[in-house]
C-alpha positions in Angstrom: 1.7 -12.0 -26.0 -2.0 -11.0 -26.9 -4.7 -12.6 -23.9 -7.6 -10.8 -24.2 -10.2 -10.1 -27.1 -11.2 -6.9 -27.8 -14.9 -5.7 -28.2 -17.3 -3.0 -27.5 -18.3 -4.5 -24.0 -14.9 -5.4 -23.0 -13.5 -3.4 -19.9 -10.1 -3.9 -17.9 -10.2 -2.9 -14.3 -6.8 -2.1 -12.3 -7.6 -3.1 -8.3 -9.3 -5.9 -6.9 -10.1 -4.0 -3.9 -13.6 -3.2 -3.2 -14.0 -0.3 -5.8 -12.9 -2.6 -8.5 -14.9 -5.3 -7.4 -17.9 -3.1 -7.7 -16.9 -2.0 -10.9 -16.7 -5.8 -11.9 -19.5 -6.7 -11.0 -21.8 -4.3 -11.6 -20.8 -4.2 -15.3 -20.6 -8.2 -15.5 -24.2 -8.1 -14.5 -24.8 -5.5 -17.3 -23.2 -8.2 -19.9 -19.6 -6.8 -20.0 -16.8 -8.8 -20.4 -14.9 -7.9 -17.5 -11.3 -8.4 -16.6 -9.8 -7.4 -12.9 -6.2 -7.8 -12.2 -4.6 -6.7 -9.0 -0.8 -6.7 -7.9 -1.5 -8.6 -4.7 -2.0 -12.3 -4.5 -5.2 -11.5 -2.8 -8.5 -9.4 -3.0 -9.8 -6.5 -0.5 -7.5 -3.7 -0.9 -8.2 -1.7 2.3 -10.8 -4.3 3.3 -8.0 -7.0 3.0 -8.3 -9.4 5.2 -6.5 -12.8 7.7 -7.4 -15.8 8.9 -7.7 -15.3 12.7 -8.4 -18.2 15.1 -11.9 -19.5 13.4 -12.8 -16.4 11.6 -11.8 -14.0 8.7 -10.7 -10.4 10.1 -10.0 -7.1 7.8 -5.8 -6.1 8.7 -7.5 -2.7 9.0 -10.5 -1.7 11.2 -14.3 -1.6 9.4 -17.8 -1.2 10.5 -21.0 -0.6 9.1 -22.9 2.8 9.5 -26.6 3.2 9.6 -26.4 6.4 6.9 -24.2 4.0 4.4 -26.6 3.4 1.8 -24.9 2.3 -0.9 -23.2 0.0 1.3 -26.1 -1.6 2.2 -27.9 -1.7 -0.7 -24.5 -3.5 -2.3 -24.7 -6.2 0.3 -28.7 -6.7 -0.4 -27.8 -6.8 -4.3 -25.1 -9.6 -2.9 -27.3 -11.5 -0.8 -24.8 -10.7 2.4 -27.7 -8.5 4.5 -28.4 -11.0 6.4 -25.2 -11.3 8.1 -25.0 -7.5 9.4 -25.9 -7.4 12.6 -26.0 -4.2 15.0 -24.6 -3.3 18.0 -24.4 -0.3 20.4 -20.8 0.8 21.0 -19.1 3.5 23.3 -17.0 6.4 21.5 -14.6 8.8 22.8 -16.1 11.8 23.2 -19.7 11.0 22.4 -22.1 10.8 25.1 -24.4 8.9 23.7 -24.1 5.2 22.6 -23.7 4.8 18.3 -25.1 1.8 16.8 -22.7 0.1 14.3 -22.9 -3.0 12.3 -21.0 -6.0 11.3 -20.8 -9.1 8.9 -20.9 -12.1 11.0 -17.5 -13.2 9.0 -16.6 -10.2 8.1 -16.4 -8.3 5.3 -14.4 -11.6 3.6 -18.2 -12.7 3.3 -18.9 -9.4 0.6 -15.5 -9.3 -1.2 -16.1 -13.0 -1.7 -19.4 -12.7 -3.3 -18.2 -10.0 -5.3 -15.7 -12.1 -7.3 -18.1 -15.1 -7.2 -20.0 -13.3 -9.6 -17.9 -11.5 -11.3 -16.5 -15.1 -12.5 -20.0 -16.8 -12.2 -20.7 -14.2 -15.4 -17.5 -15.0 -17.4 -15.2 -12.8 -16.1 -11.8 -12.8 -14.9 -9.7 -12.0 -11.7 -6.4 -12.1 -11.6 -4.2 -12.0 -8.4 -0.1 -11.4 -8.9 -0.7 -9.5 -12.0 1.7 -6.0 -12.1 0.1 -3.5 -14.2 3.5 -1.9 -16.2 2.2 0.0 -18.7 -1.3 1.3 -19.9 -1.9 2.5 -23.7 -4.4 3.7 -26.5 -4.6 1.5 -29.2 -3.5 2.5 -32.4 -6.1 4.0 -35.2 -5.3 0.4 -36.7 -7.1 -1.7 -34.2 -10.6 -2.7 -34.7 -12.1 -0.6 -32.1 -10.3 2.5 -30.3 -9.7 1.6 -26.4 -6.7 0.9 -24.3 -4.0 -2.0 -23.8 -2.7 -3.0 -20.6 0.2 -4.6 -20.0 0.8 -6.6 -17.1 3.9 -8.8 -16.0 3.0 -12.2 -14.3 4.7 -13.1 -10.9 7.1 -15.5 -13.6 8.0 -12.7 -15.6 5.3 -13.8 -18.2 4.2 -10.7 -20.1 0.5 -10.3 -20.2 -1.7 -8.0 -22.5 -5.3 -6.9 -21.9 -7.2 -5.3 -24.8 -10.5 -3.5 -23.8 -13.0 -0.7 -24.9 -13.1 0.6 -21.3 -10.5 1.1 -18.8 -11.2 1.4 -14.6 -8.1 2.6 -12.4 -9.0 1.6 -9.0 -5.3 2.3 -7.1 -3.9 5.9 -6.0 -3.8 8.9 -8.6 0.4 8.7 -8.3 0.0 5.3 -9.1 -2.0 6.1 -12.2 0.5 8.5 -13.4 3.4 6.3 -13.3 1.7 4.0 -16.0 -0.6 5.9 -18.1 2.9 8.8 -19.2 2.2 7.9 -22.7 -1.8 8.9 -22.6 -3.2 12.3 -24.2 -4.2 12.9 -20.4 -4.5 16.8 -20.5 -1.5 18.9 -18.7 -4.1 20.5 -15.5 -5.6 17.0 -15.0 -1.4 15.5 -14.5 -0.9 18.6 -13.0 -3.5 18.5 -10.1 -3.3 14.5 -9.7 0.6 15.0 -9.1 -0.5 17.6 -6.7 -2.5 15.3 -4.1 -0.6 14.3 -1.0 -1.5 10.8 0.4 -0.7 10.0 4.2 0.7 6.4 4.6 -1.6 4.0 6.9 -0.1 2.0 9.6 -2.6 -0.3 11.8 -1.3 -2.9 14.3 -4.5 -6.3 15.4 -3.5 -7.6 18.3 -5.2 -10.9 19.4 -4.8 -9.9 23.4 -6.2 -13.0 26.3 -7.8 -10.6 28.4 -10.0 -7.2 27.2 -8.3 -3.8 27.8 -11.0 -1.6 26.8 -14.6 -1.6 26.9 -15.0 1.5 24.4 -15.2 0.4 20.4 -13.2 3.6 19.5 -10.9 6.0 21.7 -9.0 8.8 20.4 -5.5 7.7 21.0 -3.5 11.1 23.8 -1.1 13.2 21.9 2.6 11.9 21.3 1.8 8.1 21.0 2.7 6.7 18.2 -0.5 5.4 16.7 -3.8 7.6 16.7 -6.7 5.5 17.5 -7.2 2.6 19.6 -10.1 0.4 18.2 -11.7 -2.2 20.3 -13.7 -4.7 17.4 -14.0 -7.4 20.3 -15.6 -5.1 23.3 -18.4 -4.4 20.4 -18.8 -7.0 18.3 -17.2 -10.1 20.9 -14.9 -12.6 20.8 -16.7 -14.6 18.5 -14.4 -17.3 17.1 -11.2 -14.7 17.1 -9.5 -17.0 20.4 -9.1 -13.8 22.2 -10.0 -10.1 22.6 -9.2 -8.4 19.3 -7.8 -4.9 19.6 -6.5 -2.4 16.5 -4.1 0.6 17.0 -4.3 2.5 13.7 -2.2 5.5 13.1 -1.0 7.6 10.1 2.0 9.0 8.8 4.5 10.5 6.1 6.6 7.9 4.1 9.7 10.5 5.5 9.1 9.2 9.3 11.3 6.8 10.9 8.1 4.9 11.5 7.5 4.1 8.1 10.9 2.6 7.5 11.0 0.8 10.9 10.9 -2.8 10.5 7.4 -4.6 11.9 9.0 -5.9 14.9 10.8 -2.4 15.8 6.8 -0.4 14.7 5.2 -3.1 17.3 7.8 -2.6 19.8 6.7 1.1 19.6 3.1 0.9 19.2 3.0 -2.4 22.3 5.0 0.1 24.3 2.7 2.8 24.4 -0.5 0.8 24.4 0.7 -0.1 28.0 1.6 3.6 29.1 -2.5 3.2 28.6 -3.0 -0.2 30.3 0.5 -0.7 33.0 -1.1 -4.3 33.8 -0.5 -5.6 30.3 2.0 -7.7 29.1 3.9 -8.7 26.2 2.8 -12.6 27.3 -0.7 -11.2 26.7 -0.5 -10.9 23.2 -1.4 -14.4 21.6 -1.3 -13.3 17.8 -0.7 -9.7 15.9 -0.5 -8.4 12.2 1.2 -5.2 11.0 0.1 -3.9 8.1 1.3 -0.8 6.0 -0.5 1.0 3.1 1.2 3.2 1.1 -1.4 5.5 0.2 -4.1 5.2 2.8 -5.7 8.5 3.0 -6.0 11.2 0.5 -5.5 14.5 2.6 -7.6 16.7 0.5 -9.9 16.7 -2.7 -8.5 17.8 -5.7 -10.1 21.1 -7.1 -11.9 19.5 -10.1 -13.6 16.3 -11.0 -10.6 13.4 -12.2 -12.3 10.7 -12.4 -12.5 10.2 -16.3 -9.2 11.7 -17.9 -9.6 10.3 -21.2 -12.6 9.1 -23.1 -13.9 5.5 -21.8 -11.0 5.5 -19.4 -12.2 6.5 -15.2 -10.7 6.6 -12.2 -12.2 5.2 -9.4 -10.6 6.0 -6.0 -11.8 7.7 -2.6 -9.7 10.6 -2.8 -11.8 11.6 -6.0 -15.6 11.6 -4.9 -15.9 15.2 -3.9 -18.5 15.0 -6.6 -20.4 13.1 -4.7 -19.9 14.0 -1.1 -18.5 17.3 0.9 -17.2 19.1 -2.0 -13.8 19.9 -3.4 -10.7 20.7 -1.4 -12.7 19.5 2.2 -10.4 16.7 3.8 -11.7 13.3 2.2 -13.2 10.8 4.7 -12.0 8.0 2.7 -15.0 5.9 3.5 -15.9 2.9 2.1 -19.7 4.3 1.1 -18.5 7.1 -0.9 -16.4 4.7 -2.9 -18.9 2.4 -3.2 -21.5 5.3 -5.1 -18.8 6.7 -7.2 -18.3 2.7 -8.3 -21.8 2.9 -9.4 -21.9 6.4 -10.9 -18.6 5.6 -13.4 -20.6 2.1 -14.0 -24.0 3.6 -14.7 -21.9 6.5 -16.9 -20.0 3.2 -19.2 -23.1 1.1 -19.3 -25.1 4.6 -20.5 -22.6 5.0 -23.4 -22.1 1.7 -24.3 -25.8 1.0 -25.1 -25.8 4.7 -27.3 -23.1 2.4 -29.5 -23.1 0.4 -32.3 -22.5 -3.2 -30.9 -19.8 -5.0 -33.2 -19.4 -8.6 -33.5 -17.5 -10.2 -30.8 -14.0 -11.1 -32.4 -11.7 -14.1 -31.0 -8.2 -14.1 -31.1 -7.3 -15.3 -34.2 -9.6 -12.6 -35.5 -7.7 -10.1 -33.8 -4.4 -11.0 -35.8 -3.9 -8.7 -38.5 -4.7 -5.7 -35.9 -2.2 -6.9 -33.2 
């Protein structure tokens, strides 16, 4: 099943979380025809984010720093500044207060506007869509590029054609589906080489505050690493309680990670109250458990990844040593350096795109013969 015309300004992008929305839309704007599919049935990524109480909430913990630029300037671009608003918060450790900012409904407000203009511009998002395979097109096809082939949550086989090609997901990930690709042997070689730590973070909905510090350093031999209190610095707003996030990390080899949720809150409720004895389990009025695979990168990789193959990029946090600390440092995995790498791989397709010979804009039927 063919779905997608091919042409010189087409571009598939794997990941619908907040480095593939970027992508989207910064190449939409630049008169690409863009396409995003992402396994999940919906957008964010790590920025994913549930309805809670009256308000949208990220399933893991976010803020907004005063030094993330890009971040900022992508929410301007978005017409979303206005809702960040500033607060001074207590950290572990620090002496001093930090100020830290906020979207006044979250960071749903951003990812929202990214994919109303992605589609406001004529491109696509599609949610439930398994990427199985990705492929160069043969020296028959009109235009050289790369296929994608996706299977629908119906088992519906679906086939994106595209000039340019955006991996947004984790560099494992990206070697599982791109085998048959002329990727060269030390590019595999390092990518199979970077170790990932899995990402577990419970949000508890408590009725009464446990903390007034935003972020606290969680004692050794606790299960979780962090304790993160969103509501004593940013308040209850329309939450229905005091929201509190115990984020921790792990190997997928830990009995942790193959705990079920109930057993993984069990542990993490038990030792929040070796913290606070006067809570209870009646306290808790609503909680999500959420587990990511590969959360963090735990080191850069020794040279640049991010485009393995000509028109073809990768776009993921682990990658943007480049950018940020240098190779091999531990990666921070923050959302800013993401968000700049997003615009140096767009910046780096629109560049080569405009050196190009523009070719008619086929349709489907024109596509035929090549197919």
């Amino acid at each position: 099943m063919f779905d997608e015309a091919l042409n010189d300004r087409s571009v598939c992008i794997i990941g619908a979380g907040m480095s593939g929305l970027v992508c989207g839309m910064k190449l939409a704007k630049a008169g690409f025809k863009v396409s995003v599919v992402e396994e999940l049935a919906s957008p964010g990524g790590l920025c994913a984010y549930t309805r809670i109480g009256r308000e949208y909430l990220e399933l893991v913990p976010h803020h907004i720093r005063k030094s993330d630029k890009a971040l900022l300037s992508l929410s301007k671009e978005m017409g979303v500044d206005d809702k960040i608003k500033w607060f001074d918060t207590a950290w572990s450790g620090r002496a001093s207060i930090r100020k830290v900012g906020y979207f006044d409904s979250g960071y749903a407000c951003l990812i929202s506007s990214l994919i109303q203009f992605i589609t406001d511009h004529g491109g696509h998002v599609l949610f439930s869509t398994t990427v199985t395979e990705i492929t160069a097109l043969s020296a028959s096809s009109i235009l050289p590029g790369y296929r994608t082939t996706c299977i629908l949550t119906n088992s519906t086989r679906y086939v994106i054609d595209s000039k340019y090609l955006i991996f947004t997901g984790s560099c494992r990930t990206f070697l599982n589906i791109s085998h048959n690709l002329n990727i060269p042997m030390d590019f595999r070689d390092i990518m199979m080489n970077i170790s990932y730590k899995a990402g577990i973070s419970a949000l508890m909905v408590l009725k009464k505050p446990t903390t007034e510090m935003y972020s606290r350093k969680a004692p050794e031999g606790l299960p979780f690493d962090r304790i993160i209190g969103h509501s004593a610095a940013f308040g209850q707003r329309g939450y229905g309680g005091h929201v509190v996030y115990l984020t921790g990390t792990c190997s997928i080899t830990d009995n942790i990670w193959i705990a079920s949720d109930s057993d993984i809150m069990q542990q993490y409720f038990s030792a929040f109250r070796k913290l606070y004895p006067s809570l209870r389990k009646s306290d808790i009025k609503s909680y999500r458990l959420s587990k990511t695979r590969y959360a963090f990168a735990e080191k850069y990789p020794e040279i640049d990844l991010t485009n393995p193959c000509e028109d073809l990029y990768v776009c993921a946090s682990g990658l943007t040593s480049s950018q940020a600390e240098g190779s091999t440092s531990i990666p921070k995995n923050r959302l800013d350096s993401v968000i700049r790498l997003a615009g140096k791989i767009t910046s780096e397709i629109i560049g080569r795109s405009g050196s190009q010979n523009s070719l008619p804009h086929p349709d489907i039927t024109d596509l035929a013969e090549y197919i």
